[in-house]
C-alpha positions in Angstrom: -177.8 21.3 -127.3 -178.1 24.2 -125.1 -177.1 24.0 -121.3 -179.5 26.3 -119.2 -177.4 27.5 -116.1 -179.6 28.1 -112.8 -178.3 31.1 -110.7 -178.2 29.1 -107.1 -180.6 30.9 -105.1 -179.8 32.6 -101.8 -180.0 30.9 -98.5 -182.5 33.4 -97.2 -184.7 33.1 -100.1 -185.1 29.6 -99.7 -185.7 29.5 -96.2 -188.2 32.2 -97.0 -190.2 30.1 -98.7 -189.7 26.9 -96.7 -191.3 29.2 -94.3 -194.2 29.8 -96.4 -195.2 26.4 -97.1 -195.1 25.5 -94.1 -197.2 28.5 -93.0 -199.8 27.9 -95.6 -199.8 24.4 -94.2 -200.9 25.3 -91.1 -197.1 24.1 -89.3 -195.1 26.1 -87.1 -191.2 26.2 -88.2 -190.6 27.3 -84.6 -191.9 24.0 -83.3 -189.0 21.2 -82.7 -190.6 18.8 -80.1 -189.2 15.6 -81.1 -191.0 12.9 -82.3 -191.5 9.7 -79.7 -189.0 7.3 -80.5 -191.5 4.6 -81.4 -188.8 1.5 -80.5 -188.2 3.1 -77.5 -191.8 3.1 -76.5 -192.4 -0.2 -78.0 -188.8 -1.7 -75.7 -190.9 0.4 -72.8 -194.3 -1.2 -73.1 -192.8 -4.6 -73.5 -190.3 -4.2 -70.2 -193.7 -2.8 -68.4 -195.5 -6.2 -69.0 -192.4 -8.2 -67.2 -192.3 -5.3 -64.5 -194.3 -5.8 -61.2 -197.5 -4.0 -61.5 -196.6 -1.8 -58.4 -193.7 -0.4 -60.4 -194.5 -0.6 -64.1 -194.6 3.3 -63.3 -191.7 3.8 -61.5 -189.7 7.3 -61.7 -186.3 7.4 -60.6 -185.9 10.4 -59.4 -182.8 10.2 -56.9 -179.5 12.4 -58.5 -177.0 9.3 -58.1 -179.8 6.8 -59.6 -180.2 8.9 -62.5 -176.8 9.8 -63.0 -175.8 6.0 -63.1 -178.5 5.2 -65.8 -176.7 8.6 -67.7 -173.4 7.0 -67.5 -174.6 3.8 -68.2 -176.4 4.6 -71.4 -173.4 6.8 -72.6 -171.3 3.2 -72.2 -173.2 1.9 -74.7 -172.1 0.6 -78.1 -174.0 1.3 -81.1 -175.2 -1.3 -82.5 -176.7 -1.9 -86.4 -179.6 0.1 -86.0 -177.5 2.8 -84.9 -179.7 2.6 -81.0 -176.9 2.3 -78.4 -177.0 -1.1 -76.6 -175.2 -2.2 -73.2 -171.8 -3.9 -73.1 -170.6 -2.8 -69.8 -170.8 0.2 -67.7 -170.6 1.0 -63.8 -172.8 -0.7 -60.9 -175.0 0.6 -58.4 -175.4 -0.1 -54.4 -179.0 1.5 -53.4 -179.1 0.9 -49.7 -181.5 2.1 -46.8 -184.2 0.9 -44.3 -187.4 -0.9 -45.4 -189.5 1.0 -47.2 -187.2 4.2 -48.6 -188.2 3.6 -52.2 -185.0 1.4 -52.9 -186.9 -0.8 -55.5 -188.7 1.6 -56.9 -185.5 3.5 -57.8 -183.9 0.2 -59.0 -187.3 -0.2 -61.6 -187.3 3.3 -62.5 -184.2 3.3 -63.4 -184.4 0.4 -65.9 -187.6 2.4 -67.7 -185.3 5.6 -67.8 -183.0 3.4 -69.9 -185.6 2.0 -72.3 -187.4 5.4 -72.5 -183.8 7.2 -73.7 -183.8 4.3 -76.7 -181.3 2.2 -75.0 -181.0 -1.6 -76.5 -181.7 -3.3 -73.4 -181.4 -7.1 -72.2 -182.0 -7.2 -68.6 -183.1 -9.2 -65.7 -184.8 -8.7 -62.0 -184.8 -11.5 -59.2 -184.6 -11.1 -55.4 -181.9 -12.7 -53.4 -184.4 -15.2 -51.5 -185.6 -16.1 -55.0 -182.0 -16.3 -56.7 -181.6 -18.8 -53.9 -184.8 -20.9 -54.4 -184.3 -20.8 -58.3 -180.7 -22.1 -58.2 -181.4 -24.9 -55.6 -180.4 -28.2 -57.0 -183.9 -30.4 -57.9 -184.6 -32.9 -60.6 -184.8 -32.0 -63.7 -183.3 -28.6 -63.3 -179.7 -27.3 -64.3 -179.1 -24.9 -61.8 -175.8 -24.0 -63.4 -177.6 -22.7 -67.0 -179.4 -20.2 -64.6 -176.6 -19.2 -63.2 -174.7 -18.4 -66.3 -177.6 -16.7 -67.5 -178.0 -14.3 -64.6 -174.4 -13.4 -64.9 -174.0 -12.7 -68.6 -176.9 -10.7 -68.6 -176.4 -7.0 -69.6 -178.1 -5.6 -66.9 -178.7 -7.3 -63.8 -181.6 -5.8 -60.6 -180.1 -8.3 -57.6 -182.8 -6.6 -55.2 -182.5 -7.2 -51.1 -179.2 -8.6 -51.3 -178.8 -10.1 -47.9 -182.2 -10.6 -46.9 -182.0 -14.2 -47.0 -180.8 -16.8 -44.5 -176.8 -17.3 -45.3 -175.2 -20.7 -45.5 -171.8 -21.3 -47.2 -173.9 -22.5 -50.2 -175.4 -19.3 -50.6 -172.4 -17.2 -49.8 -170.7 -19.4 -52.7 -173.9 -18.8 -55.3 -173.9 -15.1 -54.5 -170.0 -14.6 -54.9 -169.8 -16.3 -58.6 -172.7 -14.0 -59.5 -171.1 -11.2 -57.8 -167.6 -12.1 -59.7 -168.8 -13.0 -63.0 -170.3 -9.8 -63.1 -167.1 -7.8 -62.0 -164.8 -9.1 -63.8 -166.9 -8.9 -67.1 -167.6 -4.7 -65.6 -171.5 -5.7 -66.8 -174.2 -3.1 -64.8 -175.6 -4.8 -61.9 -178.4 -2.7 -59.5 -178.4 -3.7 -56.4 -180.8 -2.7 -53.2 -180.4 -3.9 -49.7 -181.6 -3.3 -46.7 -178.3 -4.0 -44.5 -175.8 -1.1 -43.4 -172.0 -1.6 -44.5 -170.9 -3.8 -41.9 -174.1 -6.2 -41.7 -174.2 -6.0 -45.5 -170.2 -7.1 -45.5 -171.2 -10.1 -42.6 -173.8 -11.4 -44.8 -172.2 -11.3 -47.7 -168.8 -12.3 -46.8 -165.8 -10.7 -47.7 -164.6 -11.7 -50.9 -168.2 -10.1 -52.3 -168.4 -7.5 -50.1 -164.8 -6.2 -51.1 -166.3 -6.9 -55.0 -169.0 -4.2 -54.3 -166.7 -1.6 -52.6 -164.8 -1.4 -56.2 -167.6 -2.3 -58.8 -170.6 0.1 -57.4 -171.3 3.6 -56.2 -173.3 3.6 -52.9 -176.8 5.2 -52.8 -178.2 5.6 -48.9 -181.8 6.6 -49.0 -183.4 7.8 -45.8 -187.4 8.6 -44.5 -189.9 7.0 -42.9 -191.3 3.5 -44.7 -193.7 4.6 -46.9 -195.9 1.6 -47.0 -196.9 2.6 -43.3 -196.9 6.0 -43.9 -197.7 6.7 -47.5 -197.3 10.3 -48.6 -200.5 12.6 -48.7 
């Protein structure tokens, strides 16, 4: 039997005619736009049908806002599919007057996430609804909803403080708050309050909670739904 021996070709010769086939194919070598990551778009069209029409196309835009979804997708594990997905990760405070863009931000955010191929569980609920949904009634087990809120991986708590406080709700929003501190899982939250009123509603224990757990974001301007921009 007779063993033909191939003399390995040069790397330059092969990548000369990689370069031809290509060419005669009609493809440019020099073009390396990635590919859309199609579970990323298919994780962003599904999180746009349980977004609020008004900010299924919301852009977070703010330095801070996207820096925290940066850091939060680099504290990601990777999971079997090799797609990074959320165990914990740092919390955000996005604070300013009605109208700044606050949710907007908060929303945007959450599609920057989804759109960077980030396994993502996640839920959005405003305080005065955290409130009605929790209330005891018949029929209902308040405290399933509450442990789902808190174990969730990320957590939008928007207008934290907007409601009308009673002990109760002080009580409901501290376990939330806790649960979600002590387990270091990303919460996003907005209010409209400044520091102190923000630390009045909220009461101490919580407010103390959000001092450690989240990095403040203030934004500032005019309310844009009175004054939209040109």
């Amino acid at each position: 039997m007779t063993t033909v021996l191939h003399t390995p070709e040069r790397v330059g010769t092969l990548a000369d005619r990689c370069a031809a086939i290509l060419a005669d194919r009609g493809v440019d070598p020099t073009d390396v736009t990635p590919e859309p990551v199609s579970g990323a778009v298919a994780a962003l069209e599904l999180a746009d049908a349980r977004i609020p029409p008004r900010y299924r196309h919301a852009l977070a835009d703010h330095p801070q806002v996207t820096t925290w979804a940066d850091e939060v997708a680099l504290a990601g594990r990777p999971g079997p599919s090799g797609t990074r997905g959320i165990a914990c990760g740092p919390s955000l405070l996005i604070a300013g007057p009605t109208g700044t863009g606050k949710t907007y931000q908060a929303y945007g955010a959450v599609r920057s996430l989804l759109a960077a191929g980030v396994r993502l569980r996640w839920e959005a609920i405003t305080t005065p609804d955290l409130y009605a949904r929790l209330r005891p009634r018949p029929g209902h087990d308040p405290e399933r909803d509450l442990a789902s809120l808190a174990r969730s991986p990320l957590l939008i708590l928007d207008d934290l403080g907007a409601a009308k406080q009673s002990e109760w709700t002080e009580e409901l929003t501290y376990r939330l708050i806790n649960r979600r501190y002590n387990d270091m899982l990303p919460t996003l939250i907005t209010t409209n309050l400044p520091t102190d009123a923000l630390r009045d509603a909220v009461g101490d224990r919580v407010a103390s909670r959000l001092a450690e757990m989240t990095t403040r974001v203030v934004l500032t301007g005019r309310d844009r739904r009175r004054h939209p921009a040109a």
